[in-house]
C-alpha positions in Angstrom: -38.0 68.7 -44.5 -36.4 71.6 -47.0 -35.4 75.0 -45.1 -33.2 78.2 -46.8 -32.6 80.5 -44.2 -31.1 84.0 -45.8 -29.9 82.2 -48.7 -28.1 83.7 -51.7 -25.7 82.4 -54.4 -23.5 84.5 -56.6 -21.9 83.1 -59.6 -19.4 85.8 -59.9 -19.3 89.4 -57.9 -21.6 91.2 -60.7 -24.0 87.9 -61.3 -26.4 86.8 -58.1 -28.3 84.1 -59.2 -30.1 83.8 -55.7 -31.1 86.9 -53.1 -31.9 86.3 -49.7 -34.0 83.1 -50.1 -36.1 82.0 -46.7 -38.0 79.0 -47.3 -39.6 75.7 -45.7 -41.6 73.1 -47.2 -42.5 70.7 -45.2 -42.3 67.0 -45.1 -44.5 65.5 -47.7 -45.4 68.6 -49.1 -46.0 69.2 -53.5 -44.4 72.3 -54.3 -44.0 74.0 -57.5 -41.2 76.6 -58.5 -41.9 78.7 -61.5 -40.7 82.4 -62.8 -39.4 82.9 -65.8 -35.9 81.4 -67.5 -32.9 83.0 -65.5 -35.2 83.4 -61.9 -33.4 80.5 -60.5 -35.4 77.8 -60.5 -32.7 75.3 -61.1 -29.9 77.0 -59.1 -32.3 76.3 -56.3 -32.7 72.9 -57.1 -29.1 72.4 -57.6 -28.3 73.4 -53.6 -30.8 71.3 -52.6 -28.7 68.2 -53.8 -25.4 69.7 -52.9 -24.4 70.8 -56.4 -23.8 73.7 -55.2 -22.6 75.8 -52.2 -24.8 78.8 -50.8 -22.3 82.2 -50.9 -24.3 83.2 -47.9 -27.3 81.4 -46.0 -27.9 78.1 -45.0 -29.7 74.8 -46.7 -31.2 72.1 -44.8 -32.6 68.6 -45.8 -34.1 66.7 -43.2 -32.1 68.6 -40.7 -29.1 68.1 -42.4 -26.8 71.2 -43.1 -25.9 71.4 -46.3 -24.6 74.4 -47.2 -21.7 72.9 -44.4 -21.2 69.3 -45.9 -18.2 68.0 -46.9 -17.8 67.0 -50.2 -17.3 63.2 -49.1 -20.5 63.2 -47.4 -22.5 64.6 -50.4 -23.4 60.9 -51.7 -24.5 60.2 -48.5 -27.3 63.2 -48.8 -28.1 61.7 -52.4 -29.6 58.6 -51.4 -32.5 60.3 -49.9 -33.2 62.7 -52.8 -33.9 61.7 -56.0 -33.1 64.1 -59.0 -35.0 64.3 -62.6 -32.6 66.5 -64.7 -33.7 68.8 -67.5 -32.1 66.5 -69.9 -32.6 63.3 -68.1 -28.6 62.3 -67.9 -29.3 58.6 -68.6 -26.5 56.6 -69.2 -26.4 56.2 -73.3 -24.6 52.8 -73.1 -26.9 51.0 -70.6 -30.0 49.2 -71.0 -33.4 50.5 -69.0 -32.8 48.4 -67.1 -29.1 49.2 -66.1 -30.2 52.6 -65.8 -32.1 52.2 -63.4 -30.8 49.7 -61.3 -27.6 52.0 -60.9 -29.4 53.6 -58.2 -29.4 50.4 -56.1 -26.3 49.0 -56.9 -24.4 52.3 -55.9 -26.5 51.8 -52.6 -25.3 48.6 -52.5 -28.3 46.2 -53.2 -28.3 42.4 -53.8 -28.6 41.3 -57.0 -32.0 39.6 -56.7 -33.3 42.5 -54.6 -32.0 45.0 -57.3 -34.3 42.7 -60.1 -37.8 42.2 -58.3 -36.8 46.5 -57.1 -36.1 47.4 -60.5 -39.2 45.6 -62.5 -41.5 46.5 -60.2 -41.0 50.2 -60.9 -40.9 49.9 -64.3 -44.5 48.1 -64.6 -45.4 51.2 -62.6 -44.0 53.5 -65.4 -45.5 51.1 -68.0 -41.6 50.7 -69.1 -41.2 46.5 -68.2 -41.8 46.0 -72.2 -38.3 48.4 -72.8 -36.2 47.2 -70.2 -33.6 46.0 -72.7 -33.1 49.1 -74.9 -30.8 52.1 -74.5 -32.3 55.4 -74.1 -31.5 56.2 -78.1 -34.1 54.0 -78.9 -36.8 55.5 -76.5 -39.2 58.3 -77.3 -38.6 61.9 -75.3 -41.7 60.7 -72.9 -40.1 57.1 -72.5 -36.9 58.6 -71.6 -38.6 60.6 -69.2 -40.2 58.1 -67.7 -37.0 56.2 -66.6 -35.5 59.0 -65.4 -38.4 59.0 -63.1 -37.9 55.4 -62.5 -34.2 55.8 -61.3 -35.5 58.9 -59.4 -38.0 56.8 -57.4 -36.4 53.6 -57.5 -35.0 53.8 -53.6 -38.2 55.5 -52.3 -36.7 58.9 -51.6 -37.5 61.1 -49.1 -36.9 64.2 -51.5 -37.9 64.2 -55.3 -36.6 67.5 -57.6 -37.7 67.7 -60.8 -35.8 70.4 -63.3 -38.8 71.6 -66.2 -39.5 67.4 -66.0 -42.4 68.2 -69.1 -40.2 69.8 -71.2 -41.5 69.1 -75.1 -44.1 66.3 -74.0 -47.2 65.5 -75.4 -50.5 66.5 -73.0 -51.1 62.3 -72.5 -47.8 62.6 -71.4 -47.4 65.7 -69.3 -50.6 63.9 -67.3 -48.8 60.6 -66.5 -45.8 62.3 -65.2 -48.4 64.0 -63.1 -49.6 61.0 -61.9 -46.4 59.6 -61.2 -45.7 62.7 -58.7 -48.7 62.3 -56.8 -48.3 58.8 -56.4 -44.6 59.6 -54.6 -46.0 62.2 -52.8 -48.9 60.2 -51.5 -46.5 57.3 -50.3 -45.2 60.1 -48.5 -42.2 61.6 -50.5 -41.9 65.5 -50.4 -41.8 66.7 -54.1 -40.0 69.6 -55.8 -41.3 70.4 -59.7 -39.7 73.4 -61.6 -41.6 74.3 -64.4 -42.7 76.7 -66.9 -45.5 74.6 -67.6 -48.9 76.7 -66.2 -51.5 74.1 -67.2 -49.2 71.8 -65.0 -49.2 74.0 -62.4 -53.3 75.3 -62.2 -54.4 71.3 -62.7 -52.3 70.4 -59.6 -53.6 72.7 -57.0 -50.5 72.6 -55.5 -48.6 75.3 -53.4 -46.6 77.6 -56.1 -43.3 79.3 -55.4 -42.5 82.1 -57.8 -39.3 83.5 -58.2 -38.1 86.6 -60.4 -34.3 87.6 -60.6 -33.0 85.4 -57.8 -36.2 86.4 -55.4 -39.1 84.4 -54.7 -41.9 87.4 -55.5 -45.1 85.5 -54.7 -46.0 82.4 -52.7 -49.9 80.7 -53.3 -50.6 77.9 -50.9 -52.3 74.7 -51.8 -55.8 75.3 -53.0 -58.4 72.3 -52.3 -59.0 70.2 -55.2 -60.6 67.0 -56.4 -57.2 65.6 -56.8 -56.2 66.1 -52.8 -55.6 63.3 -51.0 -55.5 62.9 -46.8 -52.5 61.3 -45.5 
């Protein structure tokens, strides 16, 4: 599903932010990326969405090349992978609701498919009760949660996640969790960077750690009571 093939990234010609990346994960796999702030984590993330361009390498999604798209064909990559920023990026002026019907309507959606789409994954995010408020008026966790929503909203093939626990509570940190394994049991390949290591060791999950641009270590899956077969 994701390959890197000799991928690196520099930002200017004294500042690599990626060296020599190889990588697969394959489809319907739960990876996490961790290493300390600066390692790369969300550089990585970003070419995996076609944020950004590889200075050397090559990036594929579902057998798509990437690192060779045109710009005008970036959106078309999008509607497979669903992104939860760092900071979430919802729409201030717009209602739950609106935020995460955008998904659909950009994909274009009827209007009474967009609805019955739109509730029912906010009932799954325990959200149907805030559908009319604007993320000002939402806790960090309740925030988080729609950006999940609008993430998962088309049933992506891809989900990234940038540091998605960021300053949550631990009731909180477990039902984004949840949420994750529920897309990656319905068969969506998921992507978490985090600094988070209780995150990471209750997951059993394969880890990816990077250090200075490099992935340094790689821990496949251990077996856990939280593995499901597919």
């Amino acid at each position: 599903m994701i390959q890197l093939h000799n991928v690196s990234l520099a930002y200017q010609k004294d500042a690599t932010a990626l060296t020599n990346i190889n990588l697969k994960i394959e489809r319907g796999e739960f990876v996490f990326l961790t290493g300390p702030s600066g390692a790369g984590k969300t550089t990585l993330l970003r070419l995996l969405y076609g944020a950004l361009t590889p200075t050397r390498g090559q990036v594929l999604i579902d057998g798509q090349n990437v690192s060779r798209m045109a710009a005008s064909q970036i959106p078309l990559l999008r509607r497979s992978v669903g992104v939860v920023f760092q900071d979430f990026k919802l729409l201030p002026a717009r209602t739950v609701f609106e935020n995460v019907a955008i998904t659909l309507e950009v994909l274009g959606w009827g209007r009474a498919d967009i609805g019955k789409k739109v509730m029912h994954v906010l009932k799954q995010m325990g959200m149907e009760s805030k559908l009319n408020l604007t993320p000002q008026r939402l806790s960090g966790g309740e925030q988080q949660r729609v950006a999940l929503a609008r993430a998962l909203v088309n049933d992506p093939k891809v989900l990234l996640a940038d540091e998605p626990t960021g300053n949550l509570d631990d009731a909180n940190k477990n039902q984004i969790l949840n949420i994750f394994k529920e897309a990656n049991v319905r068969g969506t390949t998921v992507v978490v960077a985090t600094h988070d290591r209780r995150l990471i060791d209750q997951s059993h999950k394969r880890l990816i750690t990077l250090c200075k641009g490099e992935i340094v270590e790689q821990v496949e899956k251990e077996t856990g009571s939280d593995d499901q077969t597919r």
